[in-house]
Every structure is written in C-alpha cells, then in structure tokens.
Backbone as a ProteinNet text record, in pm:
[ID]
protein_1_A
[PRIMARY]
XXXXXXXXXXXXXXXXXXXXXXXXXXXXXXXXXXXXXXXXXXXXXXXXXXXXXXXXXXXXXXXXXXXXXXXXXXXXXXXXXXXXXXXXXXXXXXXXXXXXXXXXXXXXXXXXXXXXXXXXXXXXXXXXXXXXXXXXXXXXXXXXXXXXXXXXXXXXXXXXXXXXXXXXXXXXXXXXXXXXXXXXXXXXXXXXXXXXXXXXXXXXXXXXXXXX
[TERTIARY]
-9046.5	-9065.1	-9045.1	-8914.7	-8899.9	-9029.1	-9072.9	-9158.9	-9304.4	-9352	-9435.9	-9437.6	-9316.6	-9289.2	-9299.2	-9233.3	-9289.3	-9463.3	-9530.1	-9681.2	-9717.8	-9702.8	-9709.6	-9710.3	-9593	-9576.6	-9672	-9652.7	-9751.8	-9866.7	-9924.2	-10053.7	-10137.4	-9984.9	-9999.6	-10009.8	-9915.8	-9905.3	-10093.6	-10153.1	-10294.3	-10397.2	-10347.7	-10466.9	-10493.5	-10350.9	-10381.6	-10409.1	-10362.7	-10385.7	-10548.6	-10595.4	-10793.9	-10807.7	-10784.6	-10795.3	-10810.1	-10649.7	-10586.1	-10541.1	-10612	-10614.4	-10546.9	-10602.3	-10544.5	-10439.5	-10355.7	-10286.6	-10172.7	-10143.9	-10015.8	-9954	-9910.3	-9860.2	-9958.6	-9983.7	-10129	-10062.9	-9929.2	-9897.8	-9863.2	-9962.5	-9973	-9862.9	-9825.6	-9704.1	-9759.2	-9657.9	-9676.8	-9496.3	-9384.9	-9284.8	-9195.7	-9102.9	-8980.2	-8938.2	-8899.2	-8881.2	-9031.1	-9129.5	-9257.3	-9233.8	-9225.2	-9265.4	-9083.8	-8999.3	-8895.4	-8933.9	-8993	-9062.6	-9088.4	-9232.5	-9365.8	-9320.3	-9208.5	-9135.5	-9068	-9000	-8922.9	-9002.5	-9122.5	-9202.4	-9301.8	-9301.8	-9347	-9321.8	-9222.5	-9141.3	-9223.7	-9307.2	-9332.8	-9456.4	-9508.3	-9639.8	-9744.2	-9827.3	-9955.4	-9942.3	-9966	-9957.4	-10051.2	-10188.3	-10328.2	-10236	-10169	-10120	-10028.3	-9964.6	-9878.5	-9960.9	-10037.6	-10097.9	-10217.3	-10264.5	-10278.9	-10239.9	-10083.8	-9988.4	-9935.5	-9893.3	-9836.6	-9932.3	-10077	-10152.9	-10119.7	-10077	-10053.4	-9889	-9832	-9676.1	-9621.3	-9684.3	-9641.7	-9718.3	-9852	-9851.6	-9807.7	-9684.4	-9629.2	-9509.5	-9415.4	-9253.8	-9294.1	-9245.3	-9226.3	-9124.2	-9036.2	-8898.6	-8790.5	-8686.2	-8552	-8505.1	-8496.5	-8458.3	-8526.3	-8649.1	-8777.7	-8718	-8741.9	-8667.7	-8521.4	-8477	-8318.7	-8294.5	-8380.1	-8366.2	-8466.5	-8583.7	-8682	-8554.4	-8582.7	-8529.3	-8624.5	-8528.4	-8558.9	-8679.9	-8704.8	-8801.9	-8955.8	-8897.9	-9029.5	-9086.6	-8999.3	-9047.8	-9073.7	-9028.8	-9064.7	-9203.6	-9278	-9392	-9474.5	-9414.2	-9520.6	-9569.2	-9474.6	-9519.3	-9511.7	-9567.1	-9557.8	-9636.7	-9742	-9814.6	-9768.2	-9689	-9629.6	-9568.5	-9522.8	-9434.6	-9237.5	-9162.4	-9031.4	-9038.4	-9132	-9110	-8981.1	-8898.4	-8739	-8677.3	-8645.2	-8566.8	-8593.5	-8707.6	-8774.5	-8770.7	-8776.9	-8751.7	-8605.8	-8520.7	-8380.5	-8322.2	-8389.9	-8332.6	-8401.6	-8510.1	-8571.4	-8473.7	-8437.9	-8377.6	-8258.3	-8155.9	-8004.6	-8026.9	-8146.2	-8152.4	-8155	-8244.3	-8278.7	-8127.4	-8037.9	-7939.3	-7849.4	-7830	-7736.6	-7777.7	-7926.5	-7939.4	-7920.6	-7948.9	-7886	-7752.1	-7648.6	-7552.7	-7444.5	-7460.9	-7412.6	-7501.6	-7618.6	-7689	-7784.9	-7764.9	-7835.3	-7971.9	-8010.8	-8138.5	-8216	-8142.9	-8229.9	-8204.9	-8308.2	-8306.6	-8242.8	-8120.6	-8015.6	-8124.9	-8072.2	-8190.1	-8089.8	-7963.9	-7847.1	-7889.8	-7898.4	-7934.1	-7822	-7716.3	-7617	-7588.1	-7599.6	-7599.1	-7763.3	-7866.3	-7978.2	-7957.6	-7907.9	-7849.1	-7802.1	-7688.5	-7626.4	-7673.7	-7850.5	-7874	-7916.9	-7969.1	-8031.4	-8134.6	-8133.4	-8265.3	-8328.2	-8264.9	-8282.4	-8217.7	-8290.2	-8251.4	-8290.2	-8235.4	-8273.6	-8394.5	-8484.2	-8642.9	-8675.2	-8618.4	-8665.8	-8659.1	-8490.2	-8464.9	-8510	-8551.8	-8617.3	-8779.7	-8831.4	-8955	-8947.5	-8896.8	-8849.5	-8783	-8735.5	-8655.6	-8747.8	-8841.3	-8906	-9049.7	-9091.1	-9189.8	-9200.6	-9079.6	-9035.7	-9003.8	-8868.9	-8804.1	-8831.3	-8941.9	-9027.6	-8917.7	-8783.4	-8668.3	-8737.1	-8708.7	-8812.2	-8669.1	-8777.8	-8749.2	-8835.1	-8797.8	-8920.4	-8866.5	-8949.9	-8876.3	-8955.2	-8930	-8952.6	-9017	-9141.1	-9169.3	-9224.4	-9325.5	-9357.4	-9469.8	-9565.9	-9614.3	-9644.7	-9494.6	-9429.4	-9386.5	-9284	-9217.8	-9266.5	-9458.4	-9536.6	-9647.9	-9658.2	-9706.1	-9682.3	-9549.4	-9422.2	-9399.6	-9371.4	-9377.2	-9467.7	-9625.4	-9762.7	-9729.3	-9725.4	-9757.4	-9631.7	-9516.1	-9427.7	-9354.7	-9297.1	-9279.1	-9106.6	-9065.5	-8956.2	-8978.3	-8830.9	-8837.9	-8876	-8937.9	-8930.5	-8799.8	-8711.7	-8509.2	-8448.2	-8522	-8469.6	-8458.9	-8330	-8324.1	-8431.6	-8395.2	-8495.5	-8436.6	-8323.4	-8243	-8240.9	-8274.5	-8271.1	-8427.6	-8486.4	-8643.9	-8667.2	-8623	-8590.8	-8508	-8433.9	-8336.5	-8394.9	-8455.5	-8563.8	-8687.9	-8750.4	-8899.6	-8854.4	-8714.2	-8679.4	-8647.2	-8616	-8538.9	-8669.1	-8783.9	-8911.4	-9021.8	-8977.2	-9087.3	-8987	-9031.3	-8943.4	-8953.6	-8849.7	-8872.3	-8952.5	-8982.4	-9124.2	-9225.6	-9226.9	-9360	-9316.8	-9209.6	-9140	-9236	-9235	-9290.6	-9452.6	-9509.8	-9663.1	-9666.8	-9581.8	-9608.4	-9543.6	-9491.4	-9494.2	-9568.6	-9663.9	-9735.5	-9876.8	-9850.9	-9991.8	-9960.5	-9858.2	-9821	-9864.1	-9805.9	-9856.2	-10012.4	-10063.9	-10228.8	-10326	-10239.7	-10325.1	-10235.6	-10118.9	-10130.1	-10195.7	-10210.6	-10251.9	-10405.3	-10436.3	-10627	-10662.4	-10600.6	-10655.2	-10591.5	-10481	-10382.7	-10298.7	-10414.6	-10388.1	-10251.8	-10215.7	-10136.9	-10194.1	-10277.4	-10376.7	-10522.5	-10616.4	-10712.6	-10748.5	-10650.4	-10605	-10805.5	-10796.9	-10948.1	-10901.5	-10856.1	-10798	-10914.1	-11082.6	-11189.9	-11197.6	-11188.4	-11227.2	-11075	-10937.1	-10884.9	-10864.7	-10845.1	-10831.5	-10686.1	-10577.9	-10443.5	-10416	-10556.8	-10568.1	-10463.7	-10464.3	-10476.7	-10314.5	-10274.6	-10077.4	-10040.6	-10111.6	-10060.7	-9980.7	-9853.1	-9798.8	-9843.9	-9919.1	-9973.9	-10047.8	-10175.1	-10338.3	-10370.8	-10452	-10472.9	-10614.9	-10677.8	-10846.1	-10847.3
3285	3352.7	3254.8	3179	3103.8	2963.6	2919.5	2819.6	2923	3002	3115.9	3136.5	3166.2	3110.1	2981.4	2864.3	2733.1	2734.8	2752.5	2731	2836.2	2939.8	3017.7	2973.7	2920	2873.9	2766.7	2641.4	2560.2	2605.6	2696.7	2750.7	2811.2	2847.2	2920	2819.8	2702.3	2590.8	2535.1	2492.8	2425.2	2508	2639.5	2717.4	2732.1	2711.3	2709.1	2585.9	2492.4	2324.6	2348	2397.3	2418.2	2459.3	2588.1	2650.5	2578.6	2498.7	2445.4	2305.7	2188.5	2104.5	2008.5	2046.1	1998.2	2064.6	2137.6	2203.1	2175.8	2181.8	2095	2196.2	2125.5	2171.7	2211.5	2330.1	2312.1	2315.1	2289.6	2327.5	2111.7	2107.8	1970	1940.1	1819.7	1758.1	1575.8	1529.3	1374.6	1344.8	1389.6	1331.9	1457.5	1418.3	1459.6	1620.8	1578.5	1693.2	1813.8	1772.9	1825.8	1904.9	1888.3	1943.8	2100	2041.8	2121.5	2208.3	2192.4	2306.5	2406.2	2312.3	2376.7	2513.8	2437.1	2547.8	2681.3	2599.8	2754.3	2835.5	2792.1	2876.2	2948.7	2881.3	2979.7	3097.9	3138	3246.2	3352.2	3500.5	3571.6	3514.8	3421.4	3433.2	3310.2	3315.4	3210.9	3064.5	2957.7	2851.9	2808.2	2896.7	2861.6	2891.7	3027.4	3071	2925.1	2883.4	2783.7	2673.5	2622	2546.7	2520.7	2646.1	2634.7	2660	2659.7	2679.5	2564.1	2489.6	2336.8	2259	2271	2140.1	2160	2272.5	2229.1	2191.1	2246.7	2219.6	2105.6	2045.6	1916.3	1771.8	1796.2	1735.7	1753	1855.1	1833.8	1811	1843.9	1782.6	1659.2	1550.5	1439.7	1398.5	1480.8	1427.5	1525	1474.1	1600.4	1656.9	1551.8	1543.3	1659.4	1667.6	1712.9	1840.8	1925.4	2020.5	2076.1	2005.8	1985.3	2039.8	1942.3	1968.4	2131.1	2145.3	2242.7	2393.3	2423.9	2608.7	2673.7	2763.5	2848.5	2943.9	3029.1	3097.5	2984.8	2881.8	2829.1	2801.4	2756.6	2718.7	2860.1	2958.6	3113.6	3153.5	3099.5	3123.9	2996	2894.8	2819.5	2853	2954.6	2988	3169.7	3183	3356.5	3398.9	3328.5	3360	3452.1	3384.2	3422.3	3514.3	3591.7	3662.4	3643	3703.1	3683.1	3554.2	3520	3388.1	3370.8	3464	3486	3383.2	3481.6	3405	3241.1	3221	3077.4	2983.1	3017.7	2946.3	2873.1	3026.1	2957.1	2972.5	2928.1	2820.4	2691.7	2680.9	2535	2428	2506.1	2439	2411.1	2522.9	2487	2399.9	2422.5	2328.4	2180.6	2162.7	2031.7	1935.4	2103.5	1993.4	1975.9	2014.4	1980.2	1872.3	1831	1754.2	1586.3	1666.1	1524.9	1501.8	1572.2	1563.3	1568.2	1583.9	1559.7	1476.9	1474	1347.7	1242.4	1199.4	1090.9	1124.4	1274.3	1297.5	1225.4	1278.8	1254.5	1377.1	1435.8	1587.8	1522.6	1595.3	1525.4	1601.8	1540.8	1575.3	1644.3	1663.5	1724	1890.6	1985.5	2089.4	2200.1	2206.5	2261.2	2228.3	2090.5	2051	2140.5	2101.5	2176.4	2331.4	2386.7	2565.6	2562.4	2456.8	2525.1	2554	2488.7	2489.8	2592	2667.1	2776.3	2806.8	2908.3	2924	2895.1	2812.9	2728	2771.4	2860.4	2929.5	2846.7	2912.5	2829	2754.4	2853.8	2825.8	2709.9	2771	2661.1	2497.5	2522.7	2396.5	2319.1	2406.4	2330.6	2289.4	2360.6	2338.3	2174.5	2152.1	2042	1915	1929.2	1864.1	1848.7	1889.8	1869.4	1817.9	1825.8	1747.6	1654.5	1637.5	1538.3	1411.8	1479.8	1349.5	1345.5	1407.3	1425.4	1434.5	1561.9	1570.8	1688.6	1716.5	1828	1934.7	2049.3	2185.9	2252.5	2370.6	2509.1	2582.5	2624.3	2723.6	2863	2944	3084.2	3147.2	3188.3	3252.4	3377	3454.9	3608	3549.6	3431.1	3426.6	3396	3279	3248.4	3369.1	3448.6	3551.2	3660.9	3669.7	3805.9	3729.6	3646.2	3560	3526.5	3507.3	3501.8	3592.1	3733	3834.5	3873.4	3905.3	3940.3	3829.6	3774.7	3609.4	3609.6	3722.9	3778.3	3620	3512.1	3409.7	3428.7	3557.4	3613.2	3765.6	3837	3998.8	4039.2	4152.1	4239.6	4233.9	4265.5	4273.7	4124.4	4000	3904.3	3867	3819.1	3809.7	3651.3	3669	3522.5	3416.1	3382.7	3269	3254.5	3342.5	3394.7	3323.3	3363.9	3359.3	3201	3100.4	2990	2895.3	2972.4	2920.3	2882.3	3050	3049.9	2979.3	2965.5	2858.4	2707.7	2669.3	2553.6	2518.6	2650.2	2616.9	2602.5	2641.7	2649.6	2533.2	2445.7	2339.7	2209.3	2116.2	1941.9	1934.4	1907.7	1857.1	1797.2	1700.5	1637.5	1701.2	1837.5	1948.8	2055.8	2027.3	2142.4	2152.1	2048.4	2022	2053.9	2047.3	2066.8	2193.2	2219.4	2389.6	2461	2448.7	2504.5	2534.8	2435.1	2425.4	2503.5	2487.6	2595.6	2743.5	2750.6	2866.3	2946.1	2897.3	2908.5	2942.6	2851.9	2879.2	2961.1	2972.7	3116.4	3209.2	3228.6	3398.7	3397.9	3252.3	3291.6	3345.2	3250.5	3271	3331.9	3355.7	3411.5	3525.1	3510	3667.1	3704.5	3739.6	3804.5	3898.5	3997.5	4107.9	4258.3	4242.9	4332	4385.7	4236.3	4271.1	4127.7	4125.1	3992.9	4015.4	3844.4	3886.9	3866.1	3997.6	3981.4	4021.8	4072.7	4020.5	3878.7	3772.2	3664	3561	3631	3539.8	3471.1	3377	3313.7	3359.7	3441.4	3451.5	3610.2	3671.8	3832.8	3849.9	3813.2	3861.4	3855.9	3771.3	3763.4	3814.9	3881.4	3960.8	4092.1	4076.9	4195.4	4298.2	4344.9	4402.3	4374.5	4391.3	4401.6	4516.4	4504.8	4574.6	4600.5	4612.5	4659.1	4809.5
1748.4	1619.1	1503.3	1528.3	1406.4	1411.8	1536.1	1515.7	1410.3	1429.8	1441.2	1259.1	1225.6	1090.7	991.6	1096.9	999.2	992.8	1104.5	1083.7	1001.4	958.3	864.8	722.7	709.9	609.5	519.2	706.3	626.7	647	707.9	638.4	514.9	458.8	329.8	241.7	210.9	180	149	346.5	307.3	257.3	270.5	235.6	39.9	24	-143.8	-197.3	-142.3	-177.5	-165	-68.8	-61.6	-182.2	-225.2	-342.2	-518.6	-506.8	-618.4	-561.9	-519.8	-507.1	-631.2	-710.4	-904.5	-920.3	-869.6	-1020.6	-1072.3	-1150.5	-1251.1	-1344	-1442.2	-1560.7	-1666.3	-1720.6	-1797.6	-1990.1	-1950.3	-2098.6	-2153	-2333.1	-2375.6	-2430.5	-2339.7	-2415.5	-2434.3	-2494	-2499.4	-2486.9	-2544.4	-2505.7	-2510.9	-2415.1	-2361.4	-2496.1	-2569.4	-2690.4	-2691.7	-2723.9	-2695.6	-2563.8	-2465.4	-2324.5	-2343.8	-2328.9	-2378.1	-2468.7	-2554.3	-2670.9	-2641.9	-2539.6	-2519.4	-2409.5	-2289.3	-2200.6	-2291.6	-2363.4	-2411.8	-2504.4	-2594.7	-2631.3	-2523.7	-2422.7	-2321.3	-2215.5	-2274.4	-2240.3	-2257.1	-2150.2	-2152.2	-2223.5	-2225.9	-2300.4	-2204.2	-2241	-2159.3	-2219.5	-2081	-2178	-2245.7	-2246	-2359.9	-2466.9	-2519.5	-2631.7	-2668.9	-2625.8	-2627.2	-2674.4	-2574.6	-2673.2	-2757.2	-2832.1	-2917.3	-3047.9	-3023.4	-3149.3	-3138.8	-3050.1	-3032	-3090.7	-3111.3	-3143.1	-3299	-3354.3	-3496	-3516.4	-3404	-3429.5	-3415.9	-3295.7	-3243.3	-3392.7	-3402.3	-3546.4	-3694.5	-3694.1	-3816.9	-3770.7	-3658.5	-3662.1	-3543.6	-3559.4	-3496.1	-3399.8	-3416.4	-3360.7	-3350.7	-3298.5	-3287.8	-3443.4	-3545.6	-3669.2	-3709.9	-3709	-3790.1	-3734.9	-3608.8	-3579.5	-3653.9	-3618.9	-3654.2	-3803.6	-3881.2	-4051.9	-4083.7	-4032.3	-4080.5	-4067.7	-4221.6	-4294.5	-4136.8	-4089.7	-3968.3	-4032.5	-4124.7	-4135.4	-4184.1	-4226.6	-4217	-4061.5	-3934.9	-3818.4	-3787.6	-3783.8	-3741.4	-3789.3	-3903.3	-3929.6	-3861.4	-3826.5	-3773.7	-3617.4	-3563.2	-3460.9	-3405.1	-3564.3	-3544.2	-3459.9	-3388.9	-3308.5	-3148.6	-3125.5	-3019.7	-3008.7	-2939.5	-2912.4	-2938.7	-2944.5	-2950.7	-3045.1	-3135	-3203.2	-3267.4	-3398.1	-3404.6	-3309.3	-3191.5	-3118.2	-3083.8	-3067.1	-2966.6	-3112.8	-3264.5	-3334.1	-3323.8	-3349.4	-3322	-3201.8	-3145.3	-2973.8	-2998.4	-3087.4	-3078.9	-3170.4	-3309.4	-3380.5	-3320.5	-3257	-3255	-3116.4	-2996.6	-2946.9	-2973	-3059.4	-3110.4	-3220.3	-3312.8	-3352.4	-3221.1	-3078.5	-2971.3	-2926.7	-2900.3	-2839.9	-2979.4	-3084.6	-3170.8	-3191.7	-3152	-3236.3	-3080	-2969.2	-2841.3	-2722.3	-2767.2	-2646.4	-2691.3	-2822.9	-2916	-2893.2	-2852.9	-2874.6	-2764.3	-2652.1	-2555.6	-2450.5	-2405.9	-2320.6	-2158.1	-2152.1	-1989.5	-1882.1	-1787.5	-1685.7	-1561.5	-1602.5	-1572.4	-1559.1	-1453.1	-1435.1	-1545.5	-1548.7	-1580	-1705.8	-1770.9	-1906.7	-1978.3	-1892.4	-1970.5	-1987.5	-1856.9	-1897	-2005.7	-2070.2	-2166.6	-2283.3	-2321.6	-2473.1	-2480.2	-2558.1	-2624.7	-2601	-2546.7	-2507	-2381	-2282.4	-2135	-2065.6	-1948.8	-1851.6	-1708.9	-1618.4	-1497.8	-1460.4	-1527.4	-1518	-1602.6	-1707.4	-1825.9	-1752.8	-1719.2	-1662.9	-1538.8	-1482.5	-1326.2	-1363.3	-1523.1	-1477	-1572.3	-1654.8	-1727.9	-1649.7	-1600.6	-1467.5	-1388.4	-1308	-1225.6	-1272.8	-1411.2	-1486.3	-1572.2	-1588.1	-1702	-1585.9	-1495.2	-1461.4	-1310.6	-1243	-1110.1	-1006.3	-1042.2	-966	-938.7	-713.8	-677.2	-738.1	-743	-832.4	-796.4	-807.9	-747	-859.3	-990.2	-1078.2	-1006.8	-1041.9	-1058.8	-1144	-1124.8	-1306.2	-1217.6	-1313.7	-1306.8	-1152.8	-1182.2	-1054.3	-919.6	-933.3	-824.1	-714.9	-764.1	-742.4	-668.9	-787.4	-700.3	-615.7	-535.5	-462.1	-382.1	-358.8	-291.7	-191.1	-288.9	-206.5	-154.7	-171	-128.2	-31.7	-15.3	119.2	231.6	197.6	293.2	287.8	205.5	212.7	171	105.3	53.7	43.4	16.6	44	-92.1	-150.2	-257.9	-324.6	-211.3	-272.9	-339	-311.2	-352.3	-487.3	-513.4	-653.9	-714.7	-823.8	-842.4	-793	-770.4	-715.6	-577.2	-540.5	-367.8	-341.9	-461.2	-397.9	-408.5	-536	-514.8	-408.1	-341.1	-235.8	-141.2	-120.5	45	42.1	-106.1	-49.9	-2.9	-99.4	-84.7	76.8	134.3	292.7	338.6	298	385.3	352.9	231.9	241.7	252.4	258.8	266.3	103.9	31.1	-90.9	-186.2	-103.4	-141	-170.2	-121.2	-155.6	-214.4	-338.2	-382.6	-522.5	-616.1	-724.9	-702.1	-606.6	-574.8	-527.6	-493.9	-429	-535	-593.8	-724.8	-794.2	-861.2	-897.1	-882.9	-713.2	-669.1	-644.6	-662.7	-620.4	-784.6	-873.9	-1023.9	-996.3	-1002	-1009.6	-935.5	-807	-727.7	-786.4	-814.3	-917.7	-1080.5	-1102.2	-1269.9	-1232.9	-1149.1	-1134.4	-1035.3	-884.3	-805.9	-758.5	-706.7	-663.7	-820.8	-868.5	-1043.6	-1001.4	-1078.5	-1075.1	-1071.7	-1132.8	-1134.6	-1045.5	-1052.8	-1021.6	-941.7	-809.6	-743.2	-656.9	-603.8	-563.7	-351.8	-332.7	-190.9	-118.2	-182.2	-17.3	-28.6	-89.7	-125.3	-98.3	-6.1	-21.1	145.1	165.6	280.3	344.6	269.8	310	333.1	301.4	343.1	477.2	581.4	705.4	729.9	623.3	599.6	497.5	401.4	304.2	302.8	214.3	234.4	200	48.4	0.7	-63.4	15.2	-28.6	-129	-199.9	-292.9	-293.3	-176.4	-167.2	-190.4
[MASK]
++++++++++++++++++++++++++++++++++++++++++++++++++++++++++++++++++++++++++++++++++++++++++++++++++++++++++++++++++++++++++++++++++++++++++++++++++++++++++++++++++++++++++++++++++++++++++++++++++++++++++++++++++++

C-alpha cells in the first residue's frame, strides 16, 4: 500500500510537470523589498491585480526609506485597487520601518524573524524564502490546498500546516519549490474551483472529487 502511494504521488507530480512544465512565480519583482511587497499585497487577490498596481508602485518608491517615509493614506491610495488595501498599506510601511531600523534593510531569510513583521504569515514567508533565497518551501495558498485535496494527496480535515507537513513528507526537497509552483498553476488554470476542466484532466481516475 505504502509503495502504491509513493508511485501515486510521483505520478501526480509528472502528470502536472506535462501540464505546467514553466511554472513559477508570476508576480514582477526586480529586488528583494519589491517581491516582499508584491507577496503581501497579494493576499486574497490575483497576482495580474498585483501587478498591475506594482508597475506604477514599484516606479515611484525605490527603496525601504521611500516606504518607510511615504504619509500612510497617500500609499493607501496608491494601491486602492486592491482589496483590504488599509491594512496591506500599513503592513508595508511598518514593515519596511522594521526592516530599516532592526535589519539595515535587508529582508532575513530567517523563517520566524520573517513571521514577525506585519503583515507576514507563514505563507507570506515560505513563498519569499523559497523565491528569493531558493530555500525548499511548500507555502499553502487557496490552490495548493484545493488540489491537494481533489488529488487525495492530503485529508479535507487538514489544517494548512498539516497540509504543508504531509506534501513535504511526500516529495524529496529538491522538488518542493517546483511542485509548488505547479501545484499553483493547475488550480489557477486547470483544476479551477469552480469550473475545473476534469473530462480533460489526466489525474481524473485519482480524483477525490470530480465535478462532472
């Protein structure tokens, strides 16, 4: 049974690598502060929305400072676009004066130091950590989780930490950051939430719940 399971696994594994051969990070960064942004403004929202509020954000603040100094309702309108913007303003700023004023403005790559800023939750931090400084990480988001479960790879009952625990026991590290990744892109594009395309998927025949 348990061998019966690893090939399972890595089947699920080659069958989406067919699929999503490319897939990555789709949210634009250029440095370390940028990509941290770009994560925590992506909270509950898409990373198209993201970036196309970053291509004007990221060319007017430059740096931690620029954050740091900008009046909070002016950054709240630069990214009213979004959702929960309020909050994601001030987590960006009080983020940005912590990281000047306790790490000379440089984002730690320390799992437990990144929890503590504002706004940076587990997720935040593994997906930053695992793209910034290519330390393997499996974050969790909305389509990890329901992908996860449809692919019987984790239970319905698992918490999100649980569900991170158990993929990690089930791939070699080395394929944590890539299976992440794909795991992302067959729920953004293919096992939707809604209107998943399960005659058309190659992983039908292991699905927990099909939706034909």
């Amino acid at each position: 049974m348990a061998q019966k399971m690893i090939e399972q696994d890595a089947y699920i594994y080659h069958e989406i690598t067919q699929l999503f051969p490319n897939a990555r990070c789709e949210l634009k960064y250029t440095t370390q502060i940028e990509l941290l942004i770009a994560i925590i403004l992506s909270a509950q929202t898409t990373d198209d929305s993201v970036n196309r509020v970053t291509d004007n954000l990221f060319n007017k603040y430059h740096c931690i400072q620029d954050y740091a100094d900008v009046n909070l309702s002016e950054l709240e309108n630069d990214i009213h676009h979004l959702g929960l913007f309020k909050n994601k303003a001030r987590y960006i700023k009080l983020t940005c004066i912590k990281l000047r004023d306790q790490y000379a403005g440089i984002v730690p790559n320390d799992q437990k130091a990144l929890e503590s800023f504002p706004g940076v939750g587990r997720k935040t931090a593994n997906v930053f950590i695992s793209e910034w400084y290519k330390m393997p990480r499996i974050a969790i988001d909305t389509h990890v989780k329901r992908v996860s479960i449809r692919l019987g790879l984790v239970s319905d009952t698992d918490s999100l930490e649980q569900i991170e625990n158990r993929l990690m026991a089930k791939y070699d590290p080395s394929n944590w950051i890539d299976l992440h990744h794909k795991l992302i892109f067959f729920g953004r594009y293919f096992c939707t939430a809604k209107l998943p395309k399960c005659k058309q998927c190659p992983l039908l025949s292991i699905c927990q719940k099909p939706l034909l």
